[in-house]
C-alpha angles and dihedrals in degrees: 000000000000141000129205127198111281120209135239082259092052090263137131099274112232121244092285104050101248115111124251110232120170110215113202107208091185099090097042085054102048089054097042085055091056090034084067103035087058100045086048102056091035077063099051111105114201114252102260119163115220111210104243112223120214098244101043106077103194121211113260121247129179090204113121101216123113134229127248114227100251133158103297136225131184135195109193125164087272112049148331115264139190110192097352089304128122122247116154136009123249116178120193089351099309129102119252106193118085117242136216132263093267093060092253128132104247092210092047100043081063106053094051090042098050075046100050082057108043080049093050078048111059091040104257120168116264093221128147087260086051090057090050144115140185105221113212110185132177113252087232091054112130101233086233086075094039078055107051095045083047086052080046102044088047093048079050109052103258099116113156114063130191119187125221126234141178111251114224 
């Protein structure tokens, strides 16, 4: 009796020993190809236009997504605010109220959070729009104040951010 060379895949080995597997890309393919259809769409942001104020200069970006209309807050030289009201102080750039031990802007933790549950109230969905805010900051900001809203905004729900930018 007489034994031939197995493979590693349990197969008669070929004449020179390595093993003969026949790979079909076809498949892979086939789910690679939906793989990417579906990340890409799940990308795509709706065209919404933000009204610009005088006093707020956005940041310039050449991207060519739009932004989806979202509760807004805005950081200007001037002040913080959600929704076009007020909330904190910044002068030149910098915040002037103090803030707590955690990191987070007393004035605006509030106000997320008096809007999270007037939301929860009224039954509106939870969903990851929902959670989210539109970021207008002034181009002058120092990024200690973009910081500490982002750390806010985070302790209060709002936990995915998109910042807004002028297109050229």
């Amino acid at each position: 009796m007489s034994f031939g060379k197995r493979s590693v895949f349990g197969g008669q080995a070929s004449g020179g020993g390595t093993p003969m597997v026949a790979l079909n890309l076809t498949a892979l393919m086939d789910i690679l190809s939906n793989l990417l259809f579906f990340l890409l769409a799940a990308y795509a942001a709706q065209a919404t236009e933000v009204e610009n104020k005088s006093e707020l200069r956005l940041p310039s970006s050449t991207s060519q997504v739009r932004l989806q209309l979202q509760l807004t807050i805005s950081i200007t030289q001037s002040a913080i605010q959600v929704a076009d009201a007020p909330v904190a102080r910044v002068a030149q750039g910098r915040l002037v109220d103090p803030v707590d031990e955690e990191g987070k802007i007393p004035g605006l933790y509030a106000k997320l959070v008096s809007i999270k549950g007037n939301r929860a109230q009224a039954g509106q969905e939870q969903s990851s729009e929902a959670s989210g805010i539109l970021l207008l900051a002034d181009k002058d900001t120092d990024s200690d104040v973009v910081s500490k809203v982002l750390k806010t905004a985070g302790h209060a729900g709002f936990v995915n951010v998109r910042f807004g930018v002028i297109a050229q």
